[in-house]
VOLUMZA-73210 format. One record per atom (N, C-alpha, C): residue in three letters; residue number from 1; x, z, y; atom name. Coordinates in steps of 0.05 Angstrom, whole numbers, plus 5000, padded with zeros to 4 digits. Atoms other than C-alpha are relative to their C-alpha. Layout:
N
<pt "Ala",NUM,<X,Z,Y>,"CA">
...
END
This chain:
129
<pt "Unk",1,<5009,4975,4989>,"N">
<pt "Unk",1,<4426,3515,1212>,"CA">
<pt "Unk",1,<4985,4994,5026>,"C">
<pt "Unk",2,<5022,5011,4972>,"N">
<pt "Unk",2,<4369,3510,1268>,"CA">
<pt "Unk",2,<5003,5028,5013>,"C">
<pt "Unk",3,<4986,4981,4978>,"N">
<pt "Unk",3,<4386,3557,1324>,"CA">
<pt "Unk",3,<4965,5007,5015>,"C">
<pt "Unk",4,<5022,4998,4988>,"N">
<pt "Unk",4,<4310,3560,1346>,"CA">
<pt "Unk",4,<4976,5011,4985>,"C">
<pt "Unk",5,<5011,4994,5020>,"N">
<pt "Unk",5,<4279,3588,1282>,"CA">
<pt "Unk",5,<4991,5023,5009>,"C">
<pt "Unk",6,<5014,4982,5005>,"N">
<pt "Unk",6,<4232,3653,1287>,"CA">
<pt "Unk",6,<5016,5022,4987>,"C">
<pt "Unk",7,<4988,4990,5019>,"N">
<pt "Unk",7,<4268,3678,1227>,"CA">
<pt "Unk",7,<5031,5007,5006>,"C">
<pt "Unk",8,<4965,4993,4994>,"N">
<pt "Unk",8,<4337,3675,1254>,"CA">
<pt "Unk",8,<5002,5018,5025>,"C">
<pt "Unk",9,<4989,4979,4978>,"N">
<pt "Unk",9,<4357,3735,1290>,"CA">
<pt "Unk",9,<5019,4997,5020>,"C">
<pt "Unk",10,<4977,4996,4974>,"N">
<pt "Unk",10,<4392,3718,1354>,"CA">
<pt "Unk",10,<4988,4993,5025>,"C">
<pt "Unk",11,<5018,4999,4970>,"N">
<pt "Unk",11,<4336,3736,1411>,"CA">
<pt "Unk",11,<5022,5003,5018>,"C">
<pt "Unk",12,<4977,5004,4978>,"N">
<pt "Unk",12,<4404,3755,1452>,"CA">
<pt "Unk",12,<5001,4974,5008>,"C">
<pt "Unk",13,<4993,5019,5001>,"N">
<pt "Unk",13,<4428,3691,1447>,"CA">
<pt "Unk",13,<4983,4983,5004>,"C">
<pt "Unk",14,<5029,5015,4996>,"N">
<pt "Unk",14,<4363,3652,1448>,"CA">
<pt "Unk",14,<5002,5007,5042>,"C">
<pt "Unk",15,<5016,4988,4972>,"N">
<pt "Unk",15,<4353,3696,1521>,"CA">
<pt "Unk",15,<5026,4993,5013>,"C">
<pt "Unk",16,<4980,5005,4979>,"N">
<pt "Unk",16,<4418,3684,1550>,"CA">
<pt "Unk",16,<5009,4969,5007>,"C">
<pt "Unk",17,<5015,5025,5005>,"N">
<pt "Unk",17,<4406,3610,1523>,"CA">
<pt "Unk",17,<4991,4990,5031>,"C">
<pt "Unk",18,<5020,5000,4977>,"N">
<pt "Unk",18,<4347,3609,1568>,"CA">
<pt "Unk",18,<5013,5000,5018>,"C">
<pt "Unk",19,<5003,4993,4968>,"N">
<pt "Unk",19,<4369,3643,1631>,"CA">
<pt "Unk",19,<5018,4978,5012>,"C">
<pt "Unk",20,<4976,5021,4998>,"N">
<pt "Unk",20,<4438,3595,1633>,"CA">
<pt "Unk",20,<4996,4970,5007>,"C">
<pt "Unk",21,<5006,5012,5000>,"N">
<pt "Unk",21,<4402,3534,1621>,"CA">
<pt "Unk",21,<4978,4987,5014>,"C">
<pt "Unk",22,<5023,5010,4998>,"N">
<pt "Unk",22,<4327,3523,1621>,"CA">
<pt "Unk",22,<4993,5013,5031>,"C">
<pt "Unk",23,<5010,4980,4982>,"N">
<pt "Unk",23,<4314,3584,1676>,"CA">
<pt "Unk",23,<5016,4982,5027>,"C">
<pt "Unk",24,<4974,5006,4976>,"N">
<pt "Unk",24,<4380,3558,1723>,"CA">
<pt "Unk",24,<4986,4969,5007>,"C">
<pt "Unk",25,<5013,5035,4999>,"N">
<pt "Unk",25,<4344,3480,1720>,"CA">
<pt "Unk",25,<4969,5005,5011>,"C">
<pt "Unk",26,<5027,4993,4987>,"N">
<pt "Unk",26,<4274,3511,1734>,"CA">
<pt "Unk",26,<5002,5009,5024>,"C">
<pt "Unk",27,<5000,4989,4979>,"N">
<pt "Unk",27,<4299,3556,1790>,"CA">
<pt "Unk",27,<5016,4975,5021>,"C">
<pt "Unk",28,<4988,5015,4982>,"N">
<pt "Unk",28,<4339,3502,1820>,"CA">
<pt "Unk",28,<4989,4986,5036>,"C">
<pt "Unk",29,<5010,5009,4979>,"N">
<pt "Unk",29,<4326,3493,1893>,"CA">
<pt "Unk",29,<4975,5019,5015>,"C">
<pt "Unk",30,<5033,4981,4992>,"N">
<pt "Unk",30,<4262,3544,1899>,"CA">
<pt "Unk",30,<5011,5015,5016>,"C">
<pt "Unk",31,<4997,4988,4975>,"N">
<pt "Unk",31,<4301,3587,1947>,"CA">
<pt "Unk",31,<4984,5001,5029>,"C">
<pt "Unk",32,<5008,5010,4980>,"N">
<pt "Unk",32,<4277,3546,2003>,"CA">
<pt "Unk",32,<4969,5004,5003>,"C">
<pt "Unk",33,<5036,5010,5001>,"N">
<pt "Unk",33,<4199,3530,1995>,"CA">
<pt "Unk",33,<5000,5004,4974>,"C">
<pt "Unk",34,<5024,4994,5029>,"N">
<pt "Unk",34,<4149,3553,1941>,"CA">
<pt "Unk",34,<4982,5009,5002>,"C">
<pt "Unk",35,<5031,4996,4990>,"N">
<pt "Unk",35,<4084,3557,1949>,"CA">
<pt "Unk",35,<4994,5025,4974>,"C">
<pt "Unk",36,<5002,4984,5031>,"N">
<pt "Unk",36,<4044,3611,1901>,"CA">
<pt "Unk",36,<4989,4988,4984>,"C">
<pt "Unk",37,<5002,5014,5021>,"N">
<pt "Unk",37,<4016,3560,1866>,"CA">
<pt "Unk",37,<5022,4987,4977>,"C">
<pt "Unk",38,<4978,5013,5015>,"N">
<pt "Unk",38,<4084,3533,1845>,"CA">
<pt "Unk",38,<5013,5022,4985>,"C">
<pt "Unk",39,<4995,4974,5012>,"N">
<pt "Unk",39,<4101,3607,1828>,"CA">
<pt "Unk",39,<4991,5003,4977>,"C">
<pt "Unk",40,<5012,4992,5029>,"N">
<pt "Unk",40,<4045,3616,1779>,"CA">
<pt "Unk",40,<5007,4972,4982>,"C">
<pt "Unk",41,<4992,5017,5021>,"N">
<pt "Unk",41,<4059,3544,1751>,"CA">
<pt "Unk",41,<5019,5006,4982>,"C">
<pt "Unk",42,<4971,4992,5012>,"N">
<pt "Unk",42,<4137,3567,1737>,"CA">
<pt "Unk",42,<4992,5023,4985>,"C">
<pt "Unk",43,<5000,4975,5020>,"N">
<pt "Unk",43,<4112,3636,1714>,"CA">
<pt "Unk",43,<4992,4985,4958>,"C">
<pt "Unk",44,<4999,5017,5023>,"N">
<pt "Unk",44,<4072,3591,1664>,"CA">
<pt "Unk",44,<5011,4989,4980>,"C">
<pt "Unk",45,<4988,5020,5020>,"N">
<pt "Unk",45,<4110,3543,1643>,"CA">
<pt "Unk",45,<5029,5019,4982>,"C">
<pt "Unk",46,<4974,4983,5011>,"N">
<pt "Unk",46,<4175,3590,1629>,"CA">
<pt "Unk",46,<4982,5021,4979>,"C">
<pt "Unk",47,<5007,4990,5023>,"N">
<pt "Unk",47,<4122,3642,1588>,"CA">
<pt "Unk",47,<4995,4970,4973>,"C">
<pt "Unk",48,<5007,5019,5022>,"N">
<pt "Unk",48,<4102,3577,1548>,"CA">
<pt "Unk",48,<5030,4999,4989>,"C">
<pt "Unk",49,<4971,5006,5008>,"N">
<pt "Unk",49,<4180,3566,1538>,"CA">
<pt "Unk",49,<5010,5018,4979>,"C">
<pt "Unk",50,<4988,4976,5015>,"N">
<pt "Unk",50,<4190,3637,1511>,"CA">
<pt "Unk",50,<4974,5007,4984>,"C">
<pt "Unk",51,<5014,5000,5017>,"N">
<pt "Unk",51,<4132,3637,1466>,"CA">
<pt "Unk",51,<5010,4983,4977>,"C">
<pt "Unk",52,<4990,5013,5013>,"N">
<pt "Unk",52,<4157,3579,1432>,"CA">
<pt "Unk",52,<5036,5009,4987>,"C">
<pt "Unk",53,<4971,4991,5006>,"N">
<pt "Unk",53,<4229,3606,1432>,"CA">
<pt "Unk",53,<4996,5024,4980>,"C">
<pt "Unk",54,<5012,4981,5016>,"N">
<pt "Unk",54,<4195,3666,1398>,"CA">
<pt "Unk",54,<4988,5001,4975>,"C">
<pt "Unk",55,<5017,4993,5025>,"N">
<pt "Unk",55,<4150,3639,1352>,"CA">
<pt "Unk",55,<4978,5012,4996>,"C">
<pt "Unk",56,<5037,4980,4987>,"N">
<pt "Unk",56,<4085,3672,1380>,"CA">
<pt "Unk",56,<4982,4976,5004>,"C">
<pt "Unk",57,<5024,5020,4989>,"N">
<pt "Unk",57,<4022,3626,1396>,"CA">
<pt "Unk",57,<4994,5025,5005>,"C">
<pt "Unk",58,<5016,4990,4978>,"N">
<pt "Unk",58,<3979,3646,1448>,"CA">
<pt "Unk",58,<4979,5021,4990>,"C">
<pt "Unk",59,<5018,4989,5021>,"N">
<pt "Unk",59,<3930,3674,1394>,"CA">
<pt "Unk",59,<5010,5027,5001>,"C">
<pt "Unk",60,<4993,4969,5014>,"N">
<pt "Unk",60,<3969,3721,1371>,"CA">
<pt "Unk",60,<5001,5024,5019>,"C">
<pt "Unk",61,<5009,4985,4986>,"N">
<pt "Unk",61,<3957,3758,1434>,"CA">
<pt "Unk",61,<5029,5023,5004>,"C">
<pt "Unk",62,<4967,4985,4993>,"N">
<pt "Unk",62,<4034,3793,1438>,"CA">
<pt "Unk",62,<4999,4988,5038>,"C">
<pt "Unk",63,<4998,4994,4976>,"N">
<pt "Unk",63,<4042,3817,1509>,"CA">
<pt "Unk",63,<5022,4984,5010>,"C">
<pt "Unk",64,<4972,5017,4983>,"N">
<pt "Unk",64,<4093,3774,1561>,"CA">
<pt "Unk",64,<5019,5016,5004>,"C">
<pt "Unk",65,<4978,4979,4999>,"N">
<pt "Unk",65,<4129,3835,1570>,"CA">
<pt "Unk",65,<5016,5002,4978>,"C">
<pt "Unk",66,<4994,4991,5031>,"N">
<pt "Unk",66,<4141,3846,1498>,"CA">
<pt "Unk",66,<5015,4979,4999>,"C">
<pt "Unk",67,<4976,5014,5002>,"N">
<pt "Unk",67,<4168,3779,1491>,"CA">
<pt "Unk",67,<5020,4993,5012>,"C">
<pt "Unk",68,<4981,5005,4979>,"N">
<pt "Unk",68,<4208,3774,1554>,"CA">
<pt "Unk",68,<5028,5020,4990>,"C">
<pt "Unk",69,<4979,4969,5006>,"N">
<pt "Unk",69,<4239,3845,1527>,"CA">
<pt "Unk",69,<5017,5000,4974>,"C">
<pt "Unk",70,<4995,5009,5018>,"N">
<pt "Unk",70,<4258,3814,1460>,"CA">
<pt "Unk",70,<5020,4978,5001>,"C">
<pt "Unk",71,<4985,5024,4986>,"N">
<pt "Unk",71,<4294,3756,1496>,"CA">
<pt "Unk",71,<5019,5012,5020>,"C">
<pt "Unk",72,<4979,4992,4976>,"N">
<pt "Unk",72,<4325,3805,1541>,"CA">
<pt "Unk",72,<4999,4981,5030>,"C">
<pt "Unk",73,<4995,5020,4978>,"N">
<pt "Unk",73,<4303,3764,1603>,"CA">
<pt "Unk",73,<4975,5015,5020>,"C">
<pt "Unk",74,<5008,4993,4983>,"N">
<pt "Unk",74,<4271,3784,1669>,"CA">
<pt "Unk",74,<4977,4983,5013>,"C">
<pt "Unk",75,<5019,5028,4995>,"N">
<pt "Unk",75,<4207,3754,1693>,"CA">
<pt "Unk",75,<5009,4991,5024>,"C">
<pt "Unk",76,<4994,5023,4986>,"N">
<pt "Unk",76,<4213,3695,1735>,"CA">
<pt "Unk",76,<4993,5000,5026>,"C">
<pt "Unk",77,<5012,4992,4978>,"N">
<pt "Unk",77,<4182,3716,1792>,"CA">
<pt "Unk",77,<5017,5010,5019>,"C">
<pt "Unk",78,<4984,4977,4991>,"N">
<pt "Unk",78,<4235,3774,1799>,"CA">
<pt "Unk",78,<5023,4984,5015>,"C">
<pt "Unk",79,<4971,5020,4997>,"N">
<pt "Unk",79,<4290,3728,1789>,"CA">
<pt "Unk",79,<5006,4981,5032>,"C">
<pt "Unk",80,<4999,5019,4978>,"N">
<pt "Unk",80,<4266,3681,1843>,"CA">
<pt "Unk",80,<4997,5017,5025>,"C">
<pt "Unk",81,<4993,4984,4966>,"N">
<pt "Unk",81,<4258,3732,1904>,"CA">
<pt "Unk",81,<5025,5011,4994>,"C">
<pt "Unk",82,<4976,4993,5001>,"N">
<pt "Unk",82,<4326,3756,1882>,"CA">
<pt "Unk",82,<5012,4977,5011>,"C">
<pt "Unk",83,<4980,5034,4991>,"N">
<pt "Unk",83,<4351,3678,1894>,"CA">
<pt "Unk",83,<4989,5002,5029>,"C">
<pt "Unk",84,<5008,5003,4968>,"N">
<pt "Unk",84,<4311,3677,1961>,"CA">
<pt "Unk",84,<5025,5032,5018>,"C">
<pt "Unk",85,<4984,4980,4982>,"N">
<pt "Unk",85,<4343,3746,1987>,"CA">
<pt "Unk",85,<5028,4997,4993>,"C">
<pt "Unk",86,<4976,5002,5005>,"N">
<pt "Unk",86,<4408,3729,1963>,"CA">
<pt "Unk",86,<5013,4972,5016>,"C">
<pt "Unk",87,<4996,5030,4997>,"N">
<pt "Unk",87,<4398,3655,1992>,"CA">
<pt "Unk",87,<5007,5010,5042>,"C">
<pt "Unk",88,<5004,4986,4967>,"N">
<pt "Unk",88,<4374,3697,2065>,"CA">
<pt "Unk",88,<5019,5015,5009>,"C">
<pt "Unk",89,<4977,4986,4989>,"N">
<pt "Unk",89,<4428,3736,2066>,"CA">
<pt "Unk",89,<5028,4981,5008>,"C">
<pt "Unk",90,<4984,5017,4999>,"N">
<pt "Unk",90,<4487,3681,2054>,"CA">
<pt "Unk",90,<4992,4983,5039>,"C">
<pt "Unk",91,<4997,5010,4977>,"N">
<pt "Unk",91,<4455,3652,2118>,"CA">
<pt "Unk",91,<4996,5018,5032>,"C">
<pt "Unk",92,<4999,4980,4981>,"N">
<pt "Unk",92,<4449,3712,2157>,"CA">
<pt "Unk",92,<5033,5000,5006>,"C">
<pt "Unk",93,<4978,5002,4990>,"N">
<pt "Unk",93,<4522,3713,2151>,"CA">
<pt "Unk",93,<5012,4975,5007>,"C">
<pt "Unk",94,<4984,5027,4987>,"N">
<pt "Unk",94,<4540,3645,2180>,"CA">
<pt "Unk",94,<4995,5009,5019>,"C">
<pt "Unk",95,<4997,4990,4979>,"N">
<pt "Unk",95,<4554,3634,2242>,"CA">
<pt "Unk",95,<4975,4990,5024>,"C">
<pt "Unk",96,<5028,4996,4982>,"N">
<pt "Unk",96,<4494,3624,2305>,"CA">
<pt "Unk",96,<4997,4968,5004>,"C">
<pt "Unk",97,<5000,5030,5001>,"N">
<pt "Unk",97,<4515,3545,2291>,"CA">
<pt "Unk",97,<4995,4985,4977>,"C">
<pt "Unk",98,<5001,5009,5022>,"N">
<pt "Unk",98,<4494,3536,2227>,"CA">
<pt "Unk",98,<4966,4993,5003>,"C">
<pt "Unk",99,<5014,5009,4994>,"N">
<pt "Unk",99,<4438,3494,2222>,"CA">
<pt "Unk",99,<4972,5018,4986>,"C">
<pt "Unk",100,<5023,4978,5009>,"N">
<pt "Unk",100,<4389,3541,2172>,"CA">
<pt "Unk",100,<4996,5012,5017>,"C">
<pt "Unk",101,<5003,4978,4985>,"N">
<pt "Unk",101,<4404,3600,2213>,"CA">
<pt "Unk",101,<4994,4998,5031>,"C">
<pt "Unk",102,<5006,5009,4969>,"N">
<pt "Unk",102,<4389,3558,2285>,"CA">
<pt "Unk",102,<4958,4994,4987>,"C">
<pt "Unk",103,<5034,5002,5012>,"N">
<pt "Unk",103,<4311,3540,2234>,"CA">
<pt "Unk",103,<4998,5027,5003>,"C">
<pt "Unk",104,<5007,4970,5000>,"N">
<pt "Unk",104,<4303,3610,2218>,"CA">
<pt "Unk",104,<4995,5006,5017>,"C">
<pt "Unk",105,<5010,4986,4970>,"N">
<pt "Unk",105,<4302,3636,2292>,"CA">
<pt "Unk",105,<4991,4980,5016>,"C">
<pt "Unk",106,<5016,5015,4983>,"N">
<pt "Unk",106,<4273,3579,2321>,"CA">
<pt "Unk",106,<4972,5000,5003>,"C">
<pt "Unk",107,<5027,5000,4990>,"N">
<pt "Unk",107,<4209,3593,2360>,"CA">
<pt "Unk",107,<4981,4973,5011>,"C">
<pt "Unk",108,<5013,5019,4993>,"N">
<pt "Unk",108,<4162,3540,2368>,"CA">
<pt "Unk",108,<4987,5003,5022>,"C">
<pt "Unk",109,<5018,4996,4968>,"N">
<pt "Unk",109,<4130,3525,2443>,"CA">
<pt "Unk",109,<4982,4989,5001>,"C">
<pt "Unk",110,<5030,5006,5001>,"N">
<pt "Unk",110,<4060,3518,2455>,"CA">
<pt "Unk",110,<4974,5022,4997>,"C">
<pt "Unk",111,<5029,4989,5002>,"N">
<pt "Unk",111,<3992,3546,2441>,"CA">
<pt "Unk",111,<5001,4999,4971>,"C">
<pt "Unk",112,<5002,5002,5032>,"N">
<pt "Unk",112,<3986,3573,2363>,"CA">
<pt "Unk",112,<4973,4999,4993>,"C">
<pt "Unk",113,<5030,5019,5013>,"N">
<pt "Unk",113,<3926,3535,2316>,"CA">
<pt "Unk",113,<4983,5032,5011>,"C">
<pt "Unk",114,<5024,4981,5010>,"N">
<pt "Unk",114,<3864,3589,2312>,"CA">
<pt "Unk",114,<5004,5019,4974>,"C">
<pt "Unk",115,<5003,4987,5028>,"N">
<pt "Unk",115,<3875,3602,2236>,"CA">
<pt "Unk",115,<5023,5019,4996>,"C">
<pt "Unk",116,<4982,4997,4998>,"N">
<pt "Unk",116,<3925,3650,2208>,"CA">
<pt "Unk",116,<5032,4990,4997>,"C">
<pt "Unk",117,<4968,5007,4992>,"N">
<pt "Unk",117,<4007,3652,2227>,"CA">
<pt "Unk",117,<5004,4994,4970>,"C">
<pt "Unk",118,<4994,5005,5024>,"N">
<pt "Unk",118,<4039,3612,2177>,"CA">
<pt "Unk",118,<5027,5022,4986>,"C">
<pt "Unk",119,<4979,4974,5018>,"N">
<pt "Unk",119,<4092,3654,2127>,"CA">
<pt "Unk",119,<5029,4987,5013>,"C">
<pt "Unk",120,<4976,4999,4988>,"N">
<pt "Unk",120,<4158,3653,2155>,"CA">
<pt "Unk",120,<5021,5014,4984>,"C">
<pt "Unk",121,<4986,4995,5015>,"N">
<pt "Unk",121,<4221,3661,2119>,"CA">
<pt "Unk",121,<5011,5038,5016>,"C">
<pt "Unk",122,<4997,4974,4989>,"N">
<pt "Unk",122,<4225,3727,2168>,"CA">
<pt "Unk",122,<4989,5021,4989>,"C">
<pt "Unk",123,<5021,4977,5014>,"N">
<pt "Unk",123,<4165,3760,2144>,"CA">
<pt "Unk",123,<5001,5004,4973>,"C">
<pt "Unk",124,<4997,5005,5035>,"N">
<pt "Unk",124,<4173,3739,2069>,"CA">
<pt "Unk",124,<5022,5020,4993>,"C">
<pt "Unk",125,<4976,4976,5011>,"N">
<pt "Unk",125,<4240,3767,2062>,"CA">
<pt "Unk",125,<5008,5029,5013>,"C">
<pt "Unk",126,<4988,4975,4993>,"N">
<pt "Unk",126,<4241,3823,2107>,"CA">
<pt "Unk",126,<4974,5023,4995>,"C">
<pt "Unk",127,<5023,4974,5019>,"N">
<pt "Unk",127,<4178,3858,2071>,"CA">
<pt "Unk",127,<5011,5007,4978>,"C">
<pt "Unk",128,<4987,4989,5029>,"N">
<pt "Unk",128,<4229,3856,2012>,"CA">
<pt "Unk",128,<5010,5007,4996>,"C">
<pt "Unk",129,<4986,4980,5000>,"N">
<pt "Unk",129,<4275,3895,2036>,"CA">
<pt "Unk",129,<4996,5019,5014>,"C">
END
């Protein structure tokens, strides 16, 4: 019995599969740093994942939604600013000696470049809530 078949009805299972496994090994660590290039790569590579898990080629032109919604799984994107604000919060509540939360509020001294302010785990996550 092949557990990955088209034909075999267990998109649940297939999608909770995914999120447990392949998704938890992809997201691993992205809390911290991710550029948006590394974003759209992961968006990528995880639709390529669930195409295949599906049984769709690219041809066949079936929407990412459609199959994400079939798999019962949340796009990857979502998932990952959920891990970041959930990551921001955990270090909001330590204490003013914890070494993240001494990065986080640490102001840099000097004169800033010309170009624009780089993204800051301040501004990132606090436009998201």
């Amino acid at each position: 019995m092949q557990l990955w078949r088209p034909e075999f009805e267990l998109d649940g299972v297939r999608g909770r599969l995914h999120s447990s496994c392949v998704r938890s090994s992809m997201l691993h660590g992205s809390e911290t740093c991710l550029r948006k290039e590394n974003e759209v790569a992961l968006q990528r590579a995880e639709m390529r994942i669930v195409r295949w898990m599906c049984g769709v080629k690219l041809h066949d032109r079936v929407p990412s939604k459609e199959l994400r919604g079939r798999l019962g799984l949340d796009d990857i994107i979502s998932v990952l600013q959920q891990n970041r604000l959930q990551w921001y919060g955990h270090v909001l509540q330590k204490g003013d000696k914890y070494w993240a939360k001494k990065c986080i509020e640490y102001e840099v001294e000097g004169a800033r470049p010309r170009s624009r302010p780089k993204k800051t785990w301040e501004t990132d996550c606090g436009k998201r809530l």
